[in-house]
N, C-alpha and C positions, 0 to 999 in steps of 0.2 A: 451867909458871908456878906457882911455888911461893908468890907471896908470896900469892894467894886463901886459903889456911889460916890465915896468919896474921893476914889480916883476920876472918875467921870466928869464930878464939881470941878475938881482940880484941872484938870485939859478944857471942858467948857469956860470953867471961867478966864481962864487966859487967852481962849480965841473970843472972849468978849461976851458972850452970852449973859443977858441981864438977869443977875441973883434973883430976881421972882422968878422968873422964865424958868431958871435952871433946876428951883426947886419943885416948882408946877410938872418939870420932867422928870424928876427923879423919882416925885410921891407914884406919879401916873405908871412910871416903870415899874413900882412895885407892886402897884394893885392888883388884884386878882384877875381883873381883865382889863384889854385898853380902851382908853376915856378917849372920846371923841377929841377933847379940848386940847390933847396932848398936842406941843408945839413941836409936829411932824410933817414931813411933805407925804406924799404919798408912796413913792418909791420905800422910805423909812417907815412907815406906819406897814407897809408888807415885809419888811425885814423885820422887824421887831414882832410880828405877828408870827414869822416861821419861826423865829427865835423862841419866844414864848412857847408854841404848840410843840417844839422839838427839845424846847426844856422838860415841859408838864407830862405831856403822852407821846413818847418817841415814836411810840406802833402808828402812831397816829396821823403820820407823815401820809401824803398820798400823793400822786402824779399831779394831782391837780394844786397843792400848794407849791411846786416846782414850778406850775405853769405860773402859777399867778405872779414869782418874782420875775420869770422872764419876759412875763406882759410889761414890766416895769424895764426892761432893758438892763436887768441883770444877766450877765452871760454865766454859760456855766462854771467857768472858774471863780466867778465872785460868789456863786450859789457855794459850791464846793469851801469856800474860804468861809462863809457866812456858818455852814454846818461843820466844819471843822472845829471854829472859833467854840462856838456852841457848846460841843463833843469833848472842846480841852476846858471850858470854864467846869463844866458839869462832872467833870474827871477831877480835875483838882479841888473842886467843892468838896466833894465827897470824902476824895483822901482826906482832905484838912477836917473834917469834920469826922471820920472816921478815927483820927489819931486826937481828937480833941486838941487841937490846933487852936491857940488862942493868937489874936492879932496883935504885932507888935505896933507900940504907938510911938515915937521917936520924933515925928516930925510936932515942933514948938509952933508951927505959923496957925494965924490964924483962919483958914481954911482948914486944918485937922480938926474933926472931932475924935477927942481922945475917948469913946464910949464904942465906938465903931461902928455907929448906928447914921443913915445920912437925914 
């Protein structure tokens, strides 16, 4: 489900995020693993790390990826929201992809890509 990038573009680029920037994060988001170069703090580079590990291999989850976002001063309820978030994109992935759910394209600005690819 491609069109989650392009909502992404869409909120970054209006809190200003510079269109290289944004696309250097978007490709890095979808690579197979996370790029060094990604333009993340560290706090984000461990969110996006549980994110990813608890997308790919859910079993895979362990005490100690809990620990590591709380090293970062995540409290448990931001953990809990972060796997929640997780748990509902990967739900509704599925449904939509399981019903062959095609993306609607409606929006004419030029920030939509109407192919639904970011």
């Amino acid at each position: 489900m491609h069109h989650h990038g392009a909502g992404l573009r869409r909120i970054l680029s209006s809190e200003g995020m510079a269109v290289v920037l944004l696309a250097t994060l978007i490709r890095g988001l979808q690579a197979p693993s996370l790029a060094d170069e990604l333009p993340l703090t560290d706090r984000e580079r461990a969110l996006v790390a549980y994110a990813d590990r608890l997308t790919r291999d859910p079993s895979s989850v362990r005490r100690q990826d809990i620990a590591a976002l709380r090293a970062h001063d995540l409290s448990d309820l931001a953990i809990h929201d972060a796997c929640a978030i997780v748990a509902y994109f990967a739900f509704v992935n599925r449904i939509a992809d399981g019903l062959g759910v095609e993306v609607e394209v409606n929006d004419p600005s030029p920030d939509n890509d109407s192919t639904g690819s970011v």
